[in-house]
C-alpha positions, -999 to 999 in steps of 0.1 A, spaced: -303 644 -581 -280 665 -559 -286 704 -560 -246 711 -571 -252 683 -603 -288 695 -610 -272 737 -612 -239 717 -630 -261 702 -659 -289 729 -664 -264 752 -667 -261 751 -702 -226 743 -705 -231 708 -707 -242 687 -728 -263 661 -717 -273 624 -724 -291 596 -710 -292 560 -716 -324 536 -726 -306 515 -697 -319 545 -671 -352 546 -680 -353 501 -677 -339 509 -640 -366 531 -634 -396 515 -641 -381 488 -626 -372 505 -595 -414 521 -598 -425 488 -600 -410 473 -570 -418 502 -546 -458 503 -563 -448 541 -568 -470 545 -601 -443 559 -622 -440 542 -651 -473 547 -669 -465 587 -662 -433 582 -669 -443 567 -708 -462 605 -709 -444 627 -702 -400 617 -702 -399 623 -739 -412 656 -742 -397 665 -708 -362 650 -721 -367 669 -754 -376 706 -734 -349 697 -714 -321 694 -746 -315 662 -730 -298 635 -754 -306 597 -763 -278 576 -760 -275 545 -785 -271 514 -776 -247 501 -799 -228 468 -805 -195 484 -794 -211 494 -764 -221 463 -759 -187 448 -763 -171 475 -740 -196 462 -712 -190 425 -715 -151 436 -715 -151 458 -684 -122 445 -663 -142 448 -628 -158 420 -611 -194 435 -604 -220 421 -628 -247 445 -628 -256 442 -663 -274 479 -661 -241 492 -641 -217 475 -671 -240 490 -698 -244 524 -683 -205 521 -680 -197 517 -714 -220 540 -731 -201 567 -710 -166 552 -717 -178 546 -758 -191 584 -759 -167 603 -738 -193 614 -718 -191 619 -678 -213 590 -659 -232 612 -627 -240 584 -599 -243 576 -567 -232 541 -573 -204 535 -546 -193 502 -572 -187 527 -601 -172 551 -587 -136 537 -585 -141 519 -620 -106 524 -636 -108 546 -670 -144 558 -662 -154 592 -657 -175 598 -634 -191 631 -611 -204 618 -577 -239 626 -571 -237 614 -535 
């Protein structure tokens, strides 16, 4: 993560969440780079997300519904998820995902 987002979110003045969907892309991303991560990762992300104040986002049905309606052409199921937790909870999606950047009624803070 960028320096300007990390300062931005560990200020205090935001709240802030994460999605299940993440953590999938992560150990997913470990796996194919052989980078160790995601027995470490089981160890230590939720007392580090919990110290942190860092929120679980649920995945709900509407969420769900939100992601298989999303009226953009890129199929990512991850991207579409991540997409619609953020557009369900109101929340601001941080990426450095060029595709949803420009995705109409989602906010989102560039971390590029």
């Amino acid at each position: 993560m960028r320096a300007p987002i990390r300062r931005l979110l560990q200020g205090g003045e935001q709240e802030v969440w994460f999605s299940a969907v993440s953590v999938w892309e992560i150990t997913r991303w470990a796996g194919r780079r052989s980078a160790g991560l995601e027995p470490n990762l089981r160890s230590w992300l939720p007392s580090g997300l919990a110290q942190a104040g860092v929120r679980e986002a649920p995945m709900t049905a509407e969420i769900a519904l939100v992601a298989a309606e999303l009226p953009w052409a890129h199929q990512d199921p991850a991207d579409r998820l991540l997409a619609a937790t953020a557009q369900v909870m109101g929340l601001v999606l941080v990426t450095a995902d060029q595709r949803l950047l420009g995705v109409p009624g989602l906010a989102v803070l560039a971390n590029a």
